[in-house]
DOPASE-176128 format. One line per 10 residues: their letters; for each residue x, y, z of C-alpha. Coordinates in steps of 0.001 Angstrom, whole numbers. Layout:
N
A	X/Y/Z  ...
//
This chain:
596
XXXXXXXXXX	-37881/28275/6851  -34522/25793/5533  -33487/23369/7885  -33315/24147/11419  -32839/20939/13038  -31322/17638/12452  -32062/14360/14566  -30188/10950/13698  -32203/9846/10848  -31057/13233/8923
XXXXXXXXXX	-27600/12424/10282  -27706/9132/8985  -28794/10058/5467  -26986/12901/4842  -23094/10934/6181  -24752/8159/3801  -24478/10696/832  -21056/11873/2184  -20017/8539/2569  -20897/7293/-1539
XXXXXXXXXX	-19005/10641/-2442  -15394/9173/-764  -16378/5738/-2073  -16528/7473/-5496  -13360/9272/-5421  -11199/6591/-3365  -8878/6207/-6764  -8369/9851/-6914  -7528/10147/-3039  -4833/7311/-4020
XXXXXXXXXX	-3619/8617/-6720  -2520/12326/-4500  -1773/10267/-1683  1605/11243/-1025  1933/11690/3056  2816/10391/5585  3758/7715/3784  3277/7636/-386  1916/4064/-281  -1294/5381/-2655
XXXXXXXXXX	-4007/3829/-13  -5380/7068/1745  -8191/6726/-722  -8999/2771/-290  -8671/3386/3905  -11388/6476/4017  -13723/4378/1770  -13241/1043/3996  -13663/3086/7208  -16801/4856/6167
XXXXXXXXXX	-18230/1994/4002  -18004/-288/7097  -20279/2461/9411  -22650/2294/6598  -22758/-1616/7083  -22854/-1815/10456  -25262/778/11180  -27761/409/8024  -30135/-1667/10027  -30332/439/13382
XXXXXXXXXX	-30986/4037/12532  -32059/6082/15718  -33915/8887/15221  -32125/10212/18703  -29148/12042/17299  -26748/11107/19929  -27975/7422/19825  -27069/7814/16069  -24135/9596/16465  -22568/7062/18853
XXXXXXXXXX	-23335/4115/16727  -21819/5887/14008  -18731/6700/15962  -18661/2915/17520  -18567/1546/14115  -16156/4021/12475  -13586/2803/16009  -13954/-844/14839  -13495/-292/10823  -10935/2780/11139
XXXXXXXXXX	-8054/1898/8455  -4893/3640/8270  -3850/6651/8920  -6764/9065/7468  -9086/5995/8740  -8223/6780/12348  -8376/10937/12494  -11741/10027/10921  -13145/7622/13389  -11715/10172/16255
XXXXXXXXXX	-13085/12683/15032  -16971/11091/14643  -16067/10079/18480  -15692/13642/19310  -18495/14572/17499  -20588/12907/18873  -19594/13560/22497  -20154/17123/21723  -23986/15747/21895  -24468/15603/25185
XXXXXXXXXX	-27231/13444/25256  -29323/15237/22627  -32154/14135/20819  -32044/16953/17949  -29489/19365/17360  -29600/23148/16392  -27226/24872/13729  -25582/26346/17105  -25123/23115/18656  -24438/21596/15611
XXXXXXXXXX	-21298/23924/15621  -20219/23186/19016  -20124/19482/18400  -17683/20199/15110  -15679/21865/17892  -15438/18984/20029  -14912/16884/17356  -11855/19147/16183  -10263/18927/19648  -10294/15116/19769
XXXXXXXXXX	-9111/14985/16031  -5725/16662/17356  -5603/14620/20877  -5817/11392/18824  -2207/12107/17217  1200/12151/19092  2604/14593/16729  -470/16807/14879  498/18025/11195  -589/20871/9492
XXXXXXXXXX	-1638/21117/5810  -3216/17920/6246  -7008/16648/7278  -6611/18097/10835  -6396/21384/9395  -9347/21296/7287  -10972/20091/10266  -10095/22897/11838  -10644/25511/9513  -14389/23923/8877
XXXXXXXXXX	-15252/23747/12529  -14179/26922/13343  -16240/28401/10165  -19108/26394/11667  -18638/28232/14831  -18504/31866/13662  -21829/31610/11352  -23823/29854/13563  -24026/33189/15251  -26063/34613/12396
XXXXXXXXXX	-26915/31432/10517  -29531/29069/11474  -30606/27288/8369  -28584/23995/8495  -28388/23992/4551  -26526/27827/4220  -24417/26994/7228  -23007/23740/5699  -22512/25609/2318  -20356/28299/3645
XXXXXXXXXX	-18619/26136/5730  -17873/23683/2997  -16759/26751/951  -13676/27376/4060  -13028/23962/4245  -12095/24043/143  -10198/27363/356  -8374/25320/3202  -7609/22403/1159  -6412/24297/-1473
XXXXXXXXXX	-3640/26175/1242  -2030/22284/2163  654/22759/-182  1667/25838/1577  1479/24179/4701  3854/21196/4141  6488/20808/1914  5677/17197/659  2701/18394/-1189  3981/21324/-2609
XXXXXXXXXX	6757/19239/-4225  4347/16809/-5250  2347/19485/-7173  -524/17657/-5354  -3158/18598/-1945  -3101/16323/995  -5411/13299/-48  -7025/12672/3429  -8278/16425/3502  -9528/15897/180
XXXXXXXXXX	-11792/12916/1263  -12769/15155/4092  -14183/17799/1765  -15673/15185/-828  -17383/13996/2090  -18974/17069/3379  -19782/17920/-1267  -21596/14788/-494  -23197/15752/2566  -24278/18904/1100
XXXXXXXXXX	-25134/17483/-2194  -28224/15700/18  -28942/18355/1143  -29612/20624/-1734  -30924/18561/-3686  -32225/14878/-1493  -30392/12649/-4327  -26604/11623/-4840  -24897/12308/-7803  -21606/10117/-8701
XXXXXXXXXX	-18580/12959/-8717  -16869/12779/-11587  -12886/11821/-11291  -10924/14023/-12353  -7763/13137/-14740  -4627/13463/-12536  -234/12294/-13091  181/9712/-10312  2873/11410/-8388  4504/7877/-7443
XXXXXXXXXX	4903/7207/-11167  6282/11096/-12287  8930/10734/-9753  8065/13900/-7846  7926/11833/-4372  10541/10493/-2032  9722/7519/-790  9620/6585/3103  11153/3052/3613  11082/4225/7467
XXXXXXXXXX	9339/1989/8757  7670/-1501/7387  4442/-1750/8664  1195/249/9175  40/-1679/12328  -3601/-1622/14013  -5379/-2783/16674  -8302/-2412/18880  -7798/-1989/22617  -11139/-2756/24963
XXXXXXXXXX	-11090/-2336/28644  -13121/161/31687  -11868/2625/31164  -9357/2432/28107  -5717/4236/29326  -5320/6305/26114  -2404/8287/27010  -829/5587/28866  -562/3241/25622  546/6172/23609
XXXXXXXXXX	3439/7116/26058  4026/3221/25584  4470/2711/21892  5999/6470/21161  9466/5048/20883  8636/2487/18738  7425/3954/15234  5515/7527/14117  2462/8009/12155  834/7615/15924
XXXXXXXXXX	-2746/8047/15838  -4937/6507/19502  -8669/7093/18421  -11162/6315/20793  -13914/6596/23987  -13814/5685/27375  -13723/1918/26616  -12202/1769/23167  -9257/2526/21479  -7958/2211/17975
XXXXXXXXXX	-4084/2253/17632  -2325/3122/14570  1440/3472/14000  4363/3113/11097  6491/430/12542  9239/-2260/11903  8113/-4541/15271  4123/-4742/14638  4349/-7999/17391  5980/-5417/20233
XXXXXXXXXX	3155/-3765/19667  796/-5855/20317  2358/-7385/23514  2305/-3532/24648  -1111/-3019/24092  -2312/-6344/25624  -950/-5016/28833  -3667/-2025/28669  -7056/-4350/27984  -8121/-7026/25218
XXXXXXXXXX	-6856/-6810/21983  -8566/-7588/18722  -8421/-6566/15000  -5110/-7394/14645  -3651/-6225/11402  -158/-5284/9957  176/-4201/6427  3454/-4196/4577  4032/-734/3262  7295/-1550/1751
XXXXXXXXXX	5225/-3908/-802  2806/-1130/-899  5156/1433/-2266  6538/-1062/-4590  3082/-1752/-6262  2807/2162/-6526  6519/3206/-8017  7683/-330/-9655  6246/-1899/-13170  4309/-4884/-12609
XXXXXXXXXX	1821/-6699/-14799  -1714/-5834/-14427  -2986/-9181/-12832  -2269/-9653/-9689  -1465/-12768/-7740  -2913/-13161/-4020  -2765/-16101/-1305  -3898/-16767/2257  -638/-17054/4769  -1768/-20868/4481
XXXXXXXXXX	352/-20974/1228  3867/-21583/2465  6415/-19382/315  9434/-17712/2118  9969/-13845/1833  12407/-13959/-843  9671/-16211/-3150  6740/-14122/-2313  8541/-10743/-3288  10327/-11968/-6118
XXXXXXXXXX	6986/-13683/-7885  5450/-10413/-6461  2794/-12355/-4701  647/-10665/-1946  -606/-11877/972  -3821/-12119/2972  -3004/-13613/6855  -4761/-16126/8047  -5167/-15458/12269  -4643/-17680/15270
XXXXXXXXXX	-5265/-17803/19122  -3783/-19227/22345  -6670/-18952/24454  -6978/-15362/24683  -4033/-14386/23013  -4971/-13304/19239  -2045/-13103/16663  -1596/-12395/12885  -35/-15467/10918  3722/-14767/9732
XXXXXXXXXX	3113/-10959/11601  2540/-10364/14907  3396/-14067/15070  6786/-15787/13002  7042/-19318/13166  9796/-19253/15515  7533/-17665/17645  5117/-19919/16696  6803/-23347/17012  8753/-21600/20899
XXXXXXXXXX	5017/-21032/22396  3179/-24325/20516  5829/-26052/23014  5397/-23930/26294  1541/-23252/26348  -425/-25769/27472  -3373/-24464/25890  -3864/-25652/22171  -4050/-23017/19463  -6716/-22531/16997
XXXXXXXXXX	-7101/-21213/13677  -9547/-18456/12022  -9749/-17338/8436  -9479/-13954/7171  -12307/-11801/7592  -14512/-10410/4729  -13107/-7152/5460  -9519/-8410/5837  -9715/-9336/1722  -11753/-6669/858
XXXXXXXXXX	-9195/-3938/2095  -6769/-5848/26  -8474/-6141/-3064  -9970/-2028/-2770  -6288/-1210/-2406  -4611/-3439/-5057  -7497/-2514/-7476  -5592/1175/-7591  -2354/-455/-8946  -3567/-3584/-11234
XXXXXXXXXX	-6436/-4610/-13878  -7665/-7798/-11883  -6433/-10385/-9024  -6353/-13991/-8931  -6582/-15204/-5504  -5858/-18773/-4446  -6366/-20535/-787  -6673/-22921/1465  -9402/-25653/138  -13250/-25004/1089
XXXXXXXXXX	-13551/-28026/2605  -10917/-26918/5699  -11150/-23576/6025  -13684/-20604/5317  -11148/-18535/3992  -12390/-19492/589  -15660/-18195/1335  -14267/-14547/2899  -12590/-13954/-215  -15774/-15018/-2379
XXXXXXXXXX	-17825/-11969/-283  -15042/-9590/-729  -14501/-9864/-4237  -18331/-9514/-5002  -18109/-6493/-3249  -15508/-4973/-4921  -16882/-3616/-8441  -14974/-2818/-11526  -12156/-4960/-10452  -12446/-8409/-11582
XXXXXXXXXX	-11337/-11161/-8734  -11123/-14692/-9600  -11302/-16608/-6021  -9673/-20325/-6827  -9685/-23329/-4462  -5861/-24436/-4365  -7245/-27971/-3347  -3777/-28069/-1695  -1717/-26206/1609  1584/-25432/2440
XXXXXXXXXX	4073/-25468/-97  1809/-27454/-2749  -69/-24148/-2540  2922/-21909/-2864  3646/-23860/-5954  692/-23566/-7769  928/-19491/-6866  4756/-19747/-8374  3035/-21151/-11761  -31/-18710/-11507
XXXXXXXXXX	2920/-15563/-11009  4867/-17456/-13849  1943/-16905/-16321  1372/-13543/-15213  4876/-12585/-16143  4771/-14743/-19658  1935/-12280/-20708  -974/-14680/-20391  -4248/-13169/-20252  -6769/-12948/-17858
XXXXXXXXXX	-8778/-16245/-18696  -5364/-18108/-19500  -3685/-17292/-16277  -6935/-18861/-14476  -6143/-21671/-17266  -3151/-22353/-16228  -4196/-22112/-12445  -6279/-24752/-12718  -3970/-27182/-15010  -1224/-26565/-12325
XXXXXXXXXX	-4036/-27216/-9587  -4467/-31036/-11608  -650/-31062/-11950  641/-30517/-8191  318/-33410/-5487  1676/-32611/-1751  2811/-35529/358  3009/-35202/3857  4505/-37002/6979  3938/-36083/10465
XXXXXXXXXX	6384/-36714/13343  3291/-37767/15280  -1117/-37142/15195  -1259/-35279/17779  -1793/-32000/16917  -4310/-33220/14346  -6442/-35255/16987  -6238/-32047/18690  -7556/-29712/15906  -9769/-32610/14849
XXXXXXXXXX	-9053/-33609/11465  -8182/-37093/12565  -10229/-39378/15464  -8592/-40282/18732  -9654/-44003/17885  -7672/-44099/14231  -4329/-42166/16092  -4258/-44979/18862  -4638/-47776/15783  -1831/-45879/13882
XXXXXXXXXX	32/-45767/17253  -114/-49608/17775  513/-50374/14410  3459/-48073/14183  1669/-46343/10901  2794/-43221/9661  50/-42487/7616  1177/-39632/4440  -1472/-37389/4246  -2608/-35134/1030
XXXXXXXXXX	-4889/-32059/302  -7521/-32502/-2860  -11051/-31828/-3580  -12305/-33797/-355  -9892/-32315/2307  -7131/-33281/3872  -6586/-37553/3166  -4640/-40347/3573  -3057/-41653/380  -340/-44267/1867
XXXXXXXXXX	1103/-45427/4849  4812/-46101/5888  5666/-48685/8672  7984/-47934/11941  9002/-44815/13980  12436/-44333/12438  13887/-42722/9026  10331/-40906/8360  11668/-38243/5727  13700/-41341/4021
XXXXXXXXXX	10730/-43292/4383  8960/-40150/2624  11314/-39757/-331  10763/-43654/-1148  6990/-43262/-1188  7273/-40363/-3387  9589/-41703/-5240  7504/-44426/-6592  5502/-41665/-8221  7220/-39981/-10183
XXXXXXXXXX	6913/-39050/-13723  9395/-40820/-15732  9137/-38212/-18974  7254/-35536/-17730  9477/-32228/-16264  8765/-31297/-12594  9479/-29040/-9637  9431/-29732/-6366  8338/-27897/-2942  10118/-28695/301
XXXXXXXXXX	8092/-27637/3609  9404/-28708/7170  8293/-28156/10334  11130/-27869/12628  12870/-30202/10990  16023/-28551/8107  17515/-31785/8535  14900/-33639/6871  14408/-30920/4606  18221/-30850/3590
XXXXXXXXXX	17994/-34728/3139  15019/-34290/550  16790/-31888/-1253  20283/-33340/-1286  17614/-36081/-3455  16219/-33980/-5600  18926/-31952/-6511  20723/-34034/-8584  17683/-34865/-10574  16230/-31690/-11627
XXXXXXXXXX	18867/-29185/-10243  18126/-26427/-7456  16396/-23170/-9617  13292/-25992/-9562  13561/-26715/-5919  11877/-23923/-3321  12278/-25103/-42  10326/-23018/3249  9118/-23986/6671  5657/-24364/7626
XXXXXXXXXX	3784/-21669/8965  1205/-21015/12442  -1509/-21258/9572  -376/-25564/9409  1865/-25892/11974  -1108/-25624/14381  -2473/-29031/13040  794/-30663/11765  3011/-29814/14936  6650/-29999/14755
XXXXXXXXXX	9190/-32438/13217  6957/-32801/9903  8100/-32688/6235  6239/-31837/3212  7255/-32628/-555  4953/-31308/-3096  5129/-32570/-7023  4485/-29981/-9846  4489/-31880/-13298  5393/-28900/-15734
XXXXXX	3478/-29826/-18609  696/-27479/-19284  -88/-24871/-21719  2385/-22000/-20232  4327/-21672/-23103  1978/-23310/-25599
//
């Protein structure tokens, strides 16, 4: 008789199947990932899209297929990553609005959903391609259509089907130039035919069997590609509202970047575009209904992991750790951003929100902001992706006793197999952070293995101390790491109280007395500590406040010389609790086993 219906719990299994397949392959899908933009991530955004509807939906399967199918669809909207992420999740959408309320579908109907689903793949996109997944997509849904004349057996019908959709695949070189000089297929129409193997795989046979990987050159590393330095960012958000103005928001942000994809239903929209203005964005699409899922991924760092030599351990900090631009890229350090609010207005530290921007609307909203880690997801997506380009990560952040980014990035890196992730408490912020990332990036680049870099990690954890003075407590009565009772004390005393990050927090480790010469006040507290034989850098934070900054370095200088001085500003991820007109000075005693 074969298979001549399937309701959601069929759905369910068999997209499960699909879904291990891409998850298989992801490293293969990076590896040919060569458009729109050859950042070698195609492969790590299918598997974090699908992986995420197998999350979410795990513990609700519906045996009512369009119940199913709009879970599916919900949850694909919310995880969609990138470029191939977002056709994906638009298409599921369309799929399942082809069910019209169904409770079991037909091979026929079956068909006529893939149909739907095509024609909402292509509305998602301002400017459809062919020889990519929309084509195979097409192709597929359109072989669907035909058999299901004569076909009712779900299991032949998917088998033929699958067998257009690979003749398809195989014609994407022919159908865009990029490919064919690349000697390579288009990567997200590969993951769209390992996921229907996978699909039909269950079917056949009711198990999953791993695919094997095939060998293939990296086209980044041959040379065959040109890379697209465009554009800066691949920027994403979600856009909820009743209804959702789909074609209004793309008409918005058309003139402001390409690789537009607008996935979504009546109430939800997922926005993807290549862009150099990722906060313009944002302030567009808050104008059409909340915004949330804010992210903004550097692709210019993401092409230089795929074409440049690097090391194979890779160094990665929250946006906690204050380094400027020209530190972070030249140490090659990557970053995870930490996010913030104003009421209802969401932002992505050092982003969709610089610390001008920061420091302008901390002093015209009267509405305090607050602080949230990185998500689970947020680090996972980093580490799936960086796992294509190096042997294992070292990530450092923001101490466990003040923030849970510590604990996102312990559930993303257990998640992530067959790429080993160290997760280290800094016991230290700000600068004193960015230092002990600068000696962690140093180590790296001396050759140090895997178990010596962490070493050395935690020797320059024990070896850096960051002092801090605050123009006033407010902002940390505010974000309550300090009482109202002890700030009015301080207050009356005229206490200026120098704060420090270790294993208990954030503490006071000194005092200085009166309201004026804070930063020289500073200096001579540090000062007093000192080592007298040991070598040492220093870090120089400020908040607001390059005058004080210049003054500690016009110190320092003379003493150790400026290549050991790094001097940067505090970021949203701090400022929020130190507020303006603070200075930092972190102490990094050099002598550890780096070059022993």
């Amino acid at each position: 008789m074969g298979i001549q219906y399937v309701d959601g719990v069929r759905l369910y299994r068999s997209l499960t199947a699909g879904i291990q397949r891409v998850i298989a392959r992801q490293d293969y899908l990076n590896k040919i990932n060569v458009f729109p933009v050859p950042d070698n991530d195609t492969g790590t955004n299918m598997a974090f899209t699908l992986s995420m509807i197998e999350d979410s939906v795990s513990d609700n399967v519906h045996s009512h297929i369009y119940h199913m199918s709009t879970s599916i669809a919900d949850a694909a909207l919310d995880s969609a990553r990138g470029n191939s992420g977002a056709i994906l999740a638009q298409f599921l959408v369309g799929f399942s609005e082809g069910m019209q309320d169904l409770k079991k579908i037909t091979p026929k109907e079956f068909a006529k959903a893939a149909q739907e689903a095509k024609t909402s793949s292509y509305e998602a996109l301002l400017k459809p391609q062919e020889g990519t997944i929309l084509t195979v997509i097409s192709d597929w849904a359109d072989a669907l259509l035909h058999l299901s004349d004569h076909i009712h057996d779900f299991s032949t019908l998917m088998a033929k089907a699958l067998e257009r959709a690979k003749i398809s695949l195989e014609e994407t070189p022919q159908k865009l130039a990029v490919l064919a000089k690349a000697g390579v297929v288009d990567a997200g129409a590969q993951g769209f035919v390992d996921l229907l193997e996978g699909i039909q795989e269950f079917i056949d046979k009711g198990v999953l069997t791993r695919a094997n990987i095939e060998k293939v050159t990296d086209p980044s590393v041959s040379g065959k590609v040109e890379f697209n330095d465009t554009y800066q960012f691949c920027t994403e958000c979600l856009v909820i509202n009743d209804p959702v103005d789909r074609i209004g928001i793309k008409e918005a942000i058309m003139d402001f970047g390409e690789s537009i994809v607008i996935a979504g239903t009546k109430t939800k929209a997922k926005i993807h575009i290549h862009t150099d203005d990722p906060k313009k964005i944002m302030e567009i699409c808050g104008q059409f209904g909340t915004v949330s899922g804010e992210k903004a991924d550097d692709m210019f760092r993401q092409q230089a992991d795929a074409r440049q030599q690097h090391k194979e351990i890779v160094i990665i900090v929250d946006s906690g750790c204050d380094l400027s631009d020209d530190l972070i890229e030249k140490h090659n350090i990557h970053m995870v951003p930490v996010r913030l609010s104003f009421g209802e207005e969401h932002y992505v530290d050092k982003v969709t929100m610089s610390s001008d921007d920061f420091w302008q609307e901390l002093a015209a909203n009267p509405i305090h902001p607050k602080t949230s880690q990185p998500t689970p997801g947020d680090f996972r997506r980093q580490y799936q992706f960086l796992a294509s380009h190096y042997e294992s990560a070292i990530s450092i952040h923001l101490p466990a006793k003040l923030s849970g980014t510590m604990q996102s990035a312990l559930s993303a890196a257990k998640s992530v197999k067959d790429f080993p992730t160290k997760v280290i408490d800094s016991f230290s912020g700000s600068i004193g952070a960015g230092l002990i990332a600068i000696r962690a990036s140093e180590a790296v680049e001396a050759g140090k293995t895997f178990d010596e870099v962490i070493h050395i990690v935690n020797e320059a954890i024990k070896n850096t101390t960051i002092y801090i003075s605050l123009d006033s407590l407010d902002n940390v009565v505010k974000g309550g790491r300090v009482s109202p009772g002890k700030k009015k004390i301080a207050d009356f005393l005229h206490i200026n109280p120098i704060l420090t990050f270790n294993e208990n927090g954030v503490e006071n480790i000194g005092v200085t007395i009166g309201k004026r010469n804070k930063v020289e006040k500073l200096i001579k507290f540090v000062e007093k500590r000192l080592p007298e034989d040991i070598p040492y850098r220093v870090g120089i934070s400020h908040a607001l406040n390059k005058e004080g900054a210049k003054m500690i370095f016009d110190y320092f200088e003379p003493k150790i010389g400026n290549d050991n001085i790094s001097i940067t500003e505090i970021g949203p991820a701090l400022g929020v609790h130190s507020g303006p007109g603070g200075a930092v000075i972190a102490i990094q005693y050099l002598e550890d086993s780096l070059h022993g």
